[in-house]
N, C-alpha and C positions, 0 to 999 in steps of 0.2 A: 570348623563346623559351627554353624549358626546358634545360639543360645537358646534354650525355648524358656516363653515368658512364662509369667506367674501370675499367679490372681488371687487374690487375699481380701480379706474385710479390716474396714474401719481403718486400712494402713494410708491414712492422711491426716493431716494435723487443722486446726481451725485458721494457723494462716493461711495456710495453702488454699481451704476454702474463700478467704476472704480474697484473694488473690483472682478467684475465677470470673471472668467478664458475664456470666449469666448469672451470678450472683451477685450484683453490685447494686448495693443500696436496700438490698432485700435481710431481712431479718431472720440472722445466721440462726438467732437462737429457738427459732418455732423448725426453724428447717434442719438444724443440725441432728435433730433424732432420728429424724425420716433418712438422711443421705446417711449414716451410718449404718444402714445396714447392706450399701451398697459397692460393689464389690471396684478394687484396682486393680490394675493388670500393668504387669510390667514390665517394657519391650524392651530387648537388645538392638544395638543399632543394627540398622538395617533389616531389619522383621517387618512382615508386613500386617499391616491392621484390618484393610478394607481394600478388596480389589476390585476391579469392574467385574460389571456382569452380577455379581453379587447379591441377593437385598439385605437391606438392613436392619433393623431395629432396637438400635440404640444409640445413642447421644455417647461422644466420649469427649472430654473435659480434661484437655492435660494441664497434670497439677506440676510436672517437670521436664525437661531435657526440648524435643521438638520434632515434629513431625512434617515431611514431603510430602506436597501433593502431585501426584505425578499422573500424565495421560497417557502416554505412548505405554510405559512398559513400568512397572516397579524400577527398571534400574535408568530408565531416561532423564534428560534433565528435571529437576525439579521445574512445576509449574509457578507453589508458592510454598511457604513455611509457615506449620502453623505453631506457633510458641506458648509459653505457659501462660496458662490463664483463657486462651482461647478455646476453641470447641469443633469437632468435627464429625459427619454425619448427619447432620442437622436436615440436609435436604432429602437424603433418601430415607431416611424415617419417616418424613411429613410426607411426603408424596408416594412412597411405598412403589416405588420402582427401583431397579438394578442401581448400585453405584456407579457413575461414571467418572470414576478416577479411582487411581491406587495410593493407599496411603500408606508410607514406610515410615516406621524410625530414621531419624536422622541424626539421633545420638541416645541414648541409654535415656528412655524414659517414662514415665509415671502417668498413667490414666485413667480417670473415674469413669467407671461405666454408668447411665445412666437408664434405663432400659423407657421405651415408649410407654408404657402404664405412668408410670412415676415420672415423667418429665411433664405430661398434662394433667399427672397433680399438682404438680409444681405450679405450674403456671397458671392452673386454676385457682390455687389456694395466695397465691403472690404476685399482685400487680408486676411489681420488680423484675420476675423471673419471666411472667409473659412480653414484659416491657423487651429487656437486655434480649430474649427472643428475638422478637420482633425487628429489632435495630441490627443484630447479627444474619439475620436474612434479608433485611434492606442492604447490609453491607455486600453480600455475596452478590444482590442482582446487580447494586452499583459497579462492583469490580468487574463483574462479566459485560456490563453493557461498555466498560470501558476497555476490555479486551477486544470488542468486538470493537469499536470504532478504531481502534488502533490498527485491526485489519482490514479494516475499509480504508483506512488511511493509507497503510503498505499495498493495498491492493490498484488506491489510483497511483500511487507510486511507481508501481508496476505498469498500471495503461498507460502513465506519462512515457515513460524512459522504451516501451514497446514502439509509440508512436513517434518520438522523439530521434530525429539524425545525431548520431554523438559528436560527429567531427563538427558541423555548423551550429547547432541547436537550433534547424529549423525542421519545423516537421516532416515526414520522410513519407515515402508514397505510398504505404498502407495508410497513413490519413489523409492523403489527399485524396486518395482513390475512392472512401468514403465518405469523404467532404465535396466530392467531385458531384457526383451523383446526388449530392442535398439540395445543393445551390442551383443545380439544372432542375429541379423540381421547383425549388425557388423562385427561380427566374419565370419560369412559364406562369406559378400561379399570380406571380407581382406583373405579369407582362414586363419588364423590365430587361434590358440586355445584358449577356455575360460574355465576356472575352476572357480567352487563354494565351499565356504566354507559356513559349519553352525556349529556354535558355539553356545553349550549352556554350563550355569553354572552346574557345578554337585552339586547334593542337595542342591538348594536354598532356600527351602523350611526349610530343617534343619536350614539354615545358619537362615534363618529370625526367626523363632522359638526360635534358641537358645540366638540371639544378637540384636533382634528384628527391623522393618520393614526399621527404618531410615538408619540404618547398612546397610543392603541389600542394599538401593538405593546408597550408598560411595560406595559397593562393586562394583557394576552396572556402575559406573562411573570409576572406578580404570582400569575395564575390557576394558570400551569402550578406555581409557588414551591406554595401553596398543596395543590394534588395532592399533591405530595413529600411535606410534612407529614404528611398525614392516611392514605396508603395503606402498606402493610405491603410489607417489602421483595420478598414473594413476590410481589405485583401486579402487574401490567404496565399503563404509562399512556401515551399515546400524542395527540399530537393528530392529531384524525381528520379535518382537513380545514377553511380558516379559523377560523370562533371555535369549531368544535367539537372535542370529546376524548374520546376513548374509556379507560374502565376496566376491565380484564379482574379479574376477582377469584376465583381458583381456591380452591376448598375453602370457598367462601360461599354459606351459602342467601340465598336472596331479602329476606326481614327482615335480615342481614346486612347484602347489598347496597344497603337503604335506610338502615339507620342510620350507612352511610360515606356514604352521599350526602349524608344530612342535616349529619353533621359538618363535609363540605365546603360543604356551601350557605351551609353560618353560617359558616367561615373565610374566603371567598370574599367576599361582604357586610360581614364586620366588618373588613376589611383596604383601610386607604386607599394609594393607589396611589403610590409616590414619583417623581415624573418629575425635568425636568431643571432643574439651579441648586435643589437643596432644596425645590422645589413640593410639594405634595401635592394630587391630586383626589382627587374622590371616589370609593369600592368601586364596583364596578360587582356585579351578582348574576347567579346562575345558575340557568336551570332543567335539573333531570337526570329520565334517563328510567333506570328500571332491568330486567331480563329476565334471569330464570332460566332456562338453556340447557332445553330439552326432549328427551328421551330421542332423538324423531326427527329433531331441526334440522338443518340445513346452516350453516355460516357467516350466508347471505345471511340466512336464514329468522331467524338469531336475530340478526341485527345490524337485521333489519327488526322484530323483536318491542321490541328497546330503542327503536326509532326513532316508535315507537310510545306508547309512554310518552314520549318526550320530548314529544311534539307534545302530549301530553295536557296532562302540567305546562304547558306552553306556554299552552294552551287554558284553561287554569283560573285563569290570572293570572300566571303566569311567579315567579320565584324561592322555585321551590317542586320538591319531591320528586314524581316519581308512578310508577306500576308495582306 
């Protein structure tokens, strides 16, 4: 069974006040009459102080042990700890809204109540006390604006690895599909031309059959190495979906389009694959299909014109160029 706390007067000593970050530098001894007659309260671990939803109207000033600030639940991870000398409640006093966090015990301990009357004595009668204020709620905004950027950080984290192929580390076809659609906008307003390539392995299917699945993914990767090589850093390259991969190539016509395919056909082909323990197999080839955007295309219409050519290369013998 949970201990219930206690509340007393005057049960603090003058280090302990000295101790308190809202009183640093302030002069104990005009202040020491007025906070004596102000009351401690003394939690058992895990007691709670201040839950959401709550209002509040008092400052608490722990003079020992430490207290969790928790958001989910009282019993969830701690958020932060706040230790002796520190101070909490400070924000829903001042703004006079609900708590939004719970505050527990996190071991047997000691706190000055400070009630809102009597803390804007304080701070009115003691530069010191409005000062250590003042810096203790710049500290809160600081911490928060830095939580929040840390979420913004894990958040692109997240759209990175969302849009990111794990096996190659080339982008994967939810962004090309939305880079697809940019660039044909692009293009039209620059007048400038845009070609597509799609690239697939030829018999992949054999390849993994015969050298089995892990082979394939080396292969997969040797392919994607390859692309990097040969396309221009304005390019966008993407695998569009198992052995296949897409090339956007802004600012290329058509014969363009084909003479990076053919560069790639033949890097592709003359590149033996290194797998695991120093092995090597053998290159595997591609056929690519290539398609000059047309003034009236839609995304689909011209990823189905490349698809088009692929199947054709395909149809003609495979590790070969067509479009």
């Amino acid at each position: 069974m949970q201990a219930v706390s206690e509340t007393s007067s005057a049960a603090f000593t003058r280090a302990e006040l000295e101790g308190l970050a809202l009183f640093a530098s302030a002069d104990l001894g005009a202040l020491e009459p007025v906070l004596r007659g102000c009351a401690v309260r003394t939690l058992a671990h895990g007691e709670q102080l201040i839950a959401v939803g709550e209002g509040n109207r008092t400052l608490y000033l722990v003079l020992s042990g430490g207290l969790g600030v928790h958001l989910e639940s009282p019993d969830s991870r701690a958020l932060t700890r706040v230790g002796a000398g520190e101070m909490v409640g400070e924000i829903s006093l001042i703004d006079h809204k609900p708590a939004s966090a719970y505050v527990v015990a996190a071991e047997p301990t000691r706190v000055l109540l400070l009630d809102e009357e009597l803390l804007w004595l304080l701070a009115d009668s003691s530069h010191a006390v409005a000062y250590n204020l003042l810096r203790t709620l710049a500290g809160r905004l600081r911490g928060g604006n830095e939580i929040i950027q840390r979420d913004r950080e894990q958040l692109e984290k997240y759209k990175f690895h969302a849009s990111v192929d794990g096996l190659t580390g080339l982008f994967n076809r939810y962004w090309m599909d939305k880079m697809l659609a940019r660039q044909m906008e692009r293009s039209r307003s620059s007048r400038e031309p845009l070609s597509l390539l799609l690239v697939d392995v030829d018999h992949f299917k054999q390849f993994n059959d015969k050298h089995g699945h892990v082979a394939g993914d080396f292969a997969l990767r040797e392919v994607a190495a390859c692309m990097r090589g040969i396309v221009r850093p304005t390019d966008l390259v993407s695998r569009y979906g198992g052995e296949e991969f897409a090339i956007l190539l802004p600012g290329a016509a058509l014969n363009n389009a084909r003479e990076v395919a053919e560069r790639l056909r033949a890097a592709v082909g003359d590149t033996p694959i290194d797998y695991l323990d120093g092995q090597r197999l053998p290159s595997v080839t591609v056929s690519v299909g290539a398609a000059l955007m047309p003034d009236d295309a839609t995304p689909q219409s011209f990823v189905a014109a490349a698809d088009r050519a692929l199947y054709g290369a395909k149809a003609a013998g495979r590790n070969r160029v067509a479009g």
